[in-house]
C-alpha positions, 0 to 999 in steps of 0.5 A: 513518541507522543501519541498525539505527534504524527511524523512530526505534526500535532494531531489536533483530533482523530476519525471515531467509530460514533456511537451506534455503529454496529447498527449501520455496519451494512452501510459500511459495508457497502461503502468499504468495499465499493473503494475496494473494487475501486482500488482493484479496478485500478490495480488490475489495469496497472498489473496487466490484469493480473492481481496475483502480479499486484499482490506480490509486488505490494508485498515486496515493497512493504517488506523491503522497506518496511523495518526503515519505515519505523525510522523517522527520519527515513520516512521524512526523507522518503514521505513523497514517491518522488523520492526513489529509494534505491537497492541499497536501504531495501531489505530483499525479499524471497519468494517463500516469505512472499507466498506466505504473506499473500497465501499465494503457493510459493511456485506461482510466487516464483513464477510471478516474480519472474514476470515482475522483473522482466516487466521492470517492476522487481529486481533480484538483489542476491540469488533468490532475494528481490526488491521494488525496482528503484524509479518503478514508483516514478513511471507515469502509469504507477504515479497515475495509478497511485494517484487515482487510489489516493483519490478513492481513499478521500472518496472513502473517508469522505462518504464514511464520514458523510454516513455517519460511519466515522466521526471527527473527534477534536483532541 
């Protein structure tokens, strides 16, 4: 793939670290992890506030769909979250592989990812595998939600761009 092409499109620059920015690395800092609490903030009310819950339901996601993510045409068809993607083109996940992409012992993932189903958000495919529910990104809270983050990430690429964290570089 063209380094240039982004699912499709010609890139015409990209976001640089200027020159000089290991002297404002406190500034990033400060402005990093303000969007962090921020999007923490978010995750917690959407999780009932439990992160543990957030945690393990973003690593299911990314693991069920994350081999059909390198397919292009898959990700077209998939790009907006209105789209729902149902059981079938989800890899499962087990509770093991989630303890170990989030550090979080395997019995307290097993114990959230009960919760996780019965709040609708997870469901198991097969003894011991699970998968996002399919619709759980369409539900009125999550859309919310998703909404707000997709705000603090502009926020965040505005103010570092603003600071002089990032620049913008034409190709």
């Amino acid at each position: 793939m063209n380094s240039r092409a982004v699912l499709g499109r010609k890139r015409k620059g990209r976001i640089v670290r200027p020159a000089g920015g290991a002297d404002q690395f406190r500034l990033f800092c400060y402005v990093f992890f303000n969007f962090i609490q921020r999007l923490d903030r978010v995750r917690r009310q959407t999780f009932f506030d439990d992160m543990e819950l957030a945690i393990i339901t973003d690593a299911i996601a990314l693991s069920a769909i994350e081999p059909r993510m390198r397919d292009g045409e898959f990700r077209q068809q998939y790009r907006s979250v209105n789209k729902v993607v149902g059981v079938e083109p989800q890899r499962g996940v087990n509770a093991l592989s989630v303890a170990q992409a989030t550090g979080i012992p395997r019995e307290t993932a097993r114990r959230k990812i009960k919760k996780l189903i019965e709040y609708g958000a997870v469901v198991e495919v097969k003894r011991g595998e699970y998968v996002l529910k399919p619709g759980f990104l369409q539900q009125k809270p999550v859309q919310e939600a998703l909404d707000q983050i997709m705000v603090d990430t502009v926020r965040l690429m505005n103010d570092s761009l603003d600071q002089g964290l990032f620049a913008w570089a034409p190709e």
